[in-house]
N, C-alpha and C positions, 0 to 999 in steps of 0.2 A: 691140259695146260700147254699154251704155246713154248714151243721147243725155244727162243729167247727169251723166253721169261721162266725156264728150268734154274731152280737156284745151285746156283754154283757158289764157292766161297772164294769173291777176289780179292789176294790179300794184295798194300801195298809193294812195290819192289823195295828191296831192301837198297843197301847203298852199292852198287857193284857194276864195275862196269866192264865184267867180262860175257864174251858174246859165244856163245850157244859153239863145239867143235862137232862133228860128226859124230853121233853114236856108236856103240861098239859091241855086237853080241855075238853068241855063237847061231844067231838066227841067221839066218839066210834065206832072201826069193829071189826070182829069176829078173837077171834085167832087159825088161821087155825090148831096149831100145835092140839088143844086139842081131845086126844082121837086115838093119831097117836102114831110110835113109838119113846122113847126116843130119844134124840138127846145128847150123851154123849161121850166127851174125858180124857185122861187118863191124870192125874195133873203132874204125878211126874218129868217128862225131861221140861213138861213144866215151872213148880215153879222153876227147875234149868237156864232156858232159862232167866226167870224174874230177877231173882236175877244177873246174869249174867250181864242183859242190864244195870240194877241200878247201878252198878259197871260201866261200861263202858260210860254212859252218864256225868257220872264226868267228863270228858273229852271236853264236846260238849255243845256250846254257846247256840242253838239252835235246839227245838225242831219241824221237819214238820209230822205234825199230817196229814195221806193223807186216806181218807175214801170213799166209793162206793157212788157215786151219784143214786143208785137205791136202797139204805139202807144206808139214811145217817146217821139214829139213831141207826140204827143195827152194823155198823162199830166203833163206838167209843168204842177206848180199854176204860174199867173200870178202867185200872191202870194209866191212862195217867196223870191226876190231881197229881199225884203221879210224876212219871219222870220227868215229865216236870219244878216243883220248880218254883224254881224264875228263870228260864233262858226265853230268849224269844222262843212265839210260834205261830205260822204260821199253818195255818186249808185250807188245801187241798183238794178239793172234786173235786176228777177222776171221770172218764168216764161222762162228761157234752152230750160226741154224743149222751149216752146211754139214754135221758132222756129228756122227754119233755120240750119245752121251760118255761111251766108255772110251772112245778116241781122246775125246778130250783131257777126262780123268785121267787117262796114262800120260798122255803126252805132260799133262802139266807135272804130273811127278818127275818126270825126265828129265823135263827142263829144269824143275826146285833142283834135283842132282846135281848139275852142272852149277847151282851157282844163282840163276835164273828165277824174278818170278812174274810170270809169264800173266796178262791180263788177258780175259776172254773175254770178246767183245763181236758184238751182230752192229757193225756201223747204219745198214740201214735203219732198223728201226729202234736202236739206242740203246739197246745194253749193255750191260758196264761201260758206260761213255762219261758219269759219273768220278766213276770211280779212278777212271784215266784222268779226268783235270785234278784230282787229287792226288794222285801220282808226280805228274807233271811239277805241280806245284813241290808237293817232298823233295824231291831230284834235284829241284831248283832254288832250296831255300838257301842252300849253302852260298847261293852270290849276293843276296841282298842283308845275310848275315854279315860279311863280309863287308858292302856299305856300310855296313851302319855300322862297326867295327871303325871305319875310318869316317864318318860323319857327314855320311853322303846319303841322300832318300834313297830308299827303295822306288826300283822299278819294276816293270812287268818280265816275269821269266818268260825268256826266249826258247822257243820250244820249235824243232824241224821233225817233218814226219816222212819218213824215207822207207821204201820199200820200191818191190820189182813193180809195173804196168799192171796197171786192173787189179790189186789187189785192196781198194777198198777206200785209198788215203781221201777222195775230197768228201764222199758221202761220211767220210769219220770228222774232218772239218767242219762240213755241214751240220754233224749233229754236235759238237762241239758248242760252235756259233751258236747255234738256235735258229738259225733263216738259212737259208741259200744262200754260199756265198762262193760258190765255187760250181763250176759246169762236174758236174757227177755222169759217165755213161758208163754204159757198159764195154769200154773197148779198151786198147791200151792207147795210150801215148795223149788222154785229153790233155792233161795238164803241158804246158809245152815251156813253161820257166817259173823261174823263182818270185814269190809274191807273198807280201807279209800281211799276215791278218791280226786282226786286233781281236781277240775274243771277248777282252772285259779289262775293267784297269790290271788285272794279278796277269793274264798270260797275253801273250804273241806267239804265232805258228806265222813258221816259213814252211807254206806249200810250197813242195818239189816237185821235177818234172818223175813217173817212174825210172829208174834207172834199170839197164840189166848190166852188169860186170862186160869190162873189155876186155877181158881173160875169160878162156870160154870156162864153163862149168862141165860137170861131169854129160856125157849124153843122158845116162838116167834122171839125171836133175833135168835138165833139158828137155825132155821127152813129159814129165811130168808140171813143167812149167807151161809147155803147149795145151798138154791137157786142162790146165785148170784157167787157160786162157791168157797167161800173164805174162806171154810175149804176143809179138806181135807174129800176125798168119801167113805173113812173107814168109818166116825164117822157117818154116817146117811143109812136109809132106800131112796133108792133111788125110789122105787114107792111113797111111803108117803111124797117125798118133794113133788115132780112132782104132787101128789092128793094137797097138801098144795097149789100148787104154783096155779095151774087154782083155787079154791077158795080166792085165794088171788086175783088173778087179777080179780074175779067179786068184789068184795068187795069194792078193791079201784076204779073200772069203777064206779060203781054204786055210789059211795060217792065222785069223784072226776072223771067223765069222764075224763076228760083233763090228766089227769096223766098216765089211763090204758085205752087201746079199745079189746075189748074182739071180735070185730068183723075179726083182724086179724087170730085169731084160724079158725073161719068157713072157712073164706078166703083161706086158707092154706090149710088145713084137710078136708074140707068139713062136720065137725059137731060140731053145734052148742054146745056154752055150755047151756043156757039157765038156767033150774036153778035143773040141776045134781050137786050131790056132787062131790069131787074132784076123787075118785077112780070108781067115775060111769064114768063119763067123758071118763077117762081112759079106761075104761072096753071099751064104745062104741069105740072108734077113733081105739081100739085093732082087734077091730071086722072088723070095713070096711076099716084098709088101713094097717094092720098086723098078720093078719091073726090066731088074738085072741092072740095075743104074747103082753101081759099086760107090761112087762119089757121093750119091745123094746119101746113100747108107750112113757112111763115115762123118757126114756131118751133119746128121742126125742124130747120129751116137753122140757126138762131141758137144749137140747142144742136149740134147738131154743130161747127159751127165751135171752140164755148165747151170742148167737151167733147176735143178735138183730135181729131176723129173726121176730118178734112178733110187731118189731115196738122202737120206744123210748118209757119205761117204766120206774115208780116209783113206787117202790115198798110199799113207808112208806108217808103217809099224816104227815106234820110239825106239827099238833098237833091233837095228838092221843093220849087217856087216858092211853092206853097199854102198850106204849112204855117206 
C-alpha cells in the first residue's frame, strides 16, 4: 500500500485555540547546530511582512496552521498564538509520505497532549485534504451561526493558510480547489502576497506569502528549517547544514531507530557513517564518489534527504529537552 494512503484515523479538531509550546522530557540529543556557522536572516521586510499579516487576518474566520511533518517542532511560527486570537484553528502536518509511520503515531499523541488535533495530510497527492475543508468548515460555523442569530445570510468561512517557505501551502490549495490555482514549486518564497480563493460557495482561502519570524528562532530550529528546505539558501552555510544533517540523523536512529535509518546512506553512497562527525562524513563520501568536491557532497546530502531519496525520515523526537 502506498505510504498516503496508510490509514491513519483524522479526527476533527476540537474547539481550541491554543498553539502547540515546546515539549519537555528527560530525553535529550545533541545539537547538531553548536560550533557550525550561524544560521541568520535579515528582520526588517520581514517585521513588515508580520505586521502586514496582523492587519490582514482581521478579515479571516480561520486560522490553518500547516507545518513539516519531518520538524514538526521546528515549523511552529513563534507568532502564531498571536494571529490566531480567538478565531478558530486547524494544525496541519504535510508531508505525512515523508515520514515514518511511527513518527507520525507519536507525534500526533503529543500534540492530542497539548490540547491539539493535529490533521495528517500528503498535499501532493490529496490525503486527508477531505477531511481538512471539513474542519475548516467546524472551526467556522460559529460565525455564520452568529448571522443568523442576528438575521443576516450565511457566507463562505474565511479560512488563511500560514506556515514557514516550502512547506507545502499552495499544493494544499491546489488540492483544495481541484485545479491549479496557485504556482506550486519546490522552493521558498513562490507565493510573494496575499490573494483570496474562492474554493466553492462554503469556503474562502487567503494564500499567504511563507513567513519566517523576525525574532530569530532557536539555531537548532534554524538548522533543521535549512535542512528540510523551508528557508531560504541565502540564510545558511550549505556544508554545515548537510555536516548538521548526517549528525542529526545518527542521533535520532540511535535514540529512535524507527524514526531515522542511517543504513540508507551506505546503501546509496557506499560509506558508512558510523561514528564520523558530520563534515568528516562529508570529507569521506567527497573522496570516493566526488572526486574530493566537499560542496557537491553536501548538497547532495541535502537533496537526497529533500527529495526522500534517504527513506521516510523524522527529523525531531515529540519530546526532546531541546526543542
Amino acid at each position: 500500500m502506498s505510504a498516503y494512503l496508510r490509514p491513519f484515523k483524522l479526527s476533527l479538531p476540537k474547539a481550541s485555540h491554543r498553539v502547540a509550546e515546546p515539549l519537555l522530557s528527560a530525553i535529550w540529543l545533541p545539537d547538531e547546530s553548536e560550533g557550525r556557522p550561524m544560521i541568520e536572516w535579515y528582520p526588517g521586510h520581514i517585521a513588515k511582512a508580520e505586521r502586514l499579516m496582523s492587519e490582514v487576518l482581521g478579515m479571516v474566520d480561520v486560522v490553518v496552521e500547516l507545518r513539516d511533518a519531518r520538524a514538526p517542532a521546528s515549523t511552529s511560527h513563534p507568532s502564531l498564538p498571536d494571529w490566531i486570537g480567538s478565531r478558530g484553528h486547524v494544525l496541519v502536518v504535510n508531508r505525512m509520505d515523508a515520514v515514518p509511520e511511527r513518527a507520525l503515531s507519536e507525534w500526533s499523541v503529543a500534540l492530542k497532549d497539548q490540547g491539539l488535533e493535529p490533521l495528517l495530510v500528503d498535499a501532493k497527492r490529496g490525503a486527508g485534504v477531505p477531511a481538512l475543508k471539513r474542519a475548516i468548515l467546524q472551526q467556522g460555523q460559529r460565525v455564520n451561526d452568529r448571522r443568523k442569530r442576528r438575521g443576516i445570510n450565511p457566507r463562505p468561512v474565511r479560512a488563511a493558510i500560514l506556515g514557514y517557505p516550502n512547506v507545502g501551502k499552495s499544493a494544499l490549495i491546489n488540492r483544495l480547489v481541484g485545479r491549479r490555482k496557485t504556482k506550486s514549486e519546490n522552493r521558498p518564497g513562490v507565493t510573494r502576497g496575499f490573494t483570496w480563493i474562492r474554493i466553492d460557495r462554503e469556503v474562502q482561502l487567503l494564500d499567504s506569502p511563507g513567513i519566517i519570524p523576525a525574532k530569530q528562532v532557536t539555531q537548532s530550529a534554524a538548522y533543521r528549517l535549512a535542512m528540510c528546505d523551508d528557508i531560504g539558501n541565502a540564510a545558511y552555510d550549505t556544508q554545515g547544514v548537510a555536516a548538521a544533517l548526517v549528525e542529526r540523523l545518527r542521533s535520532v536512529s540511535e535514540a529512535q531507530p524507527s524514526f531515522a535509518r542511517l543504513d540508507t546512506l551506505k546503501a546509496r553512497w557506499g560509506v558508512p557513517v558510523d561514528q564520523m562527525g558530520g563534515e568528516q562524513y562529508l570529507e569521506a563520501l567527497a573522496e570516493k564518489r566526488f572526486t574530493g568536491d566537499v560542496q557537491r557532497a553536501a548538497v547532495t546530502i541535502l537533496k537526497d534527504f529533500r527529495s526522500g531519496l534517504m527513506g521516510p525520515v523524522c527529523l525531531e523526537l515529540p519530546l526532546e529537552r531541546e526543542l
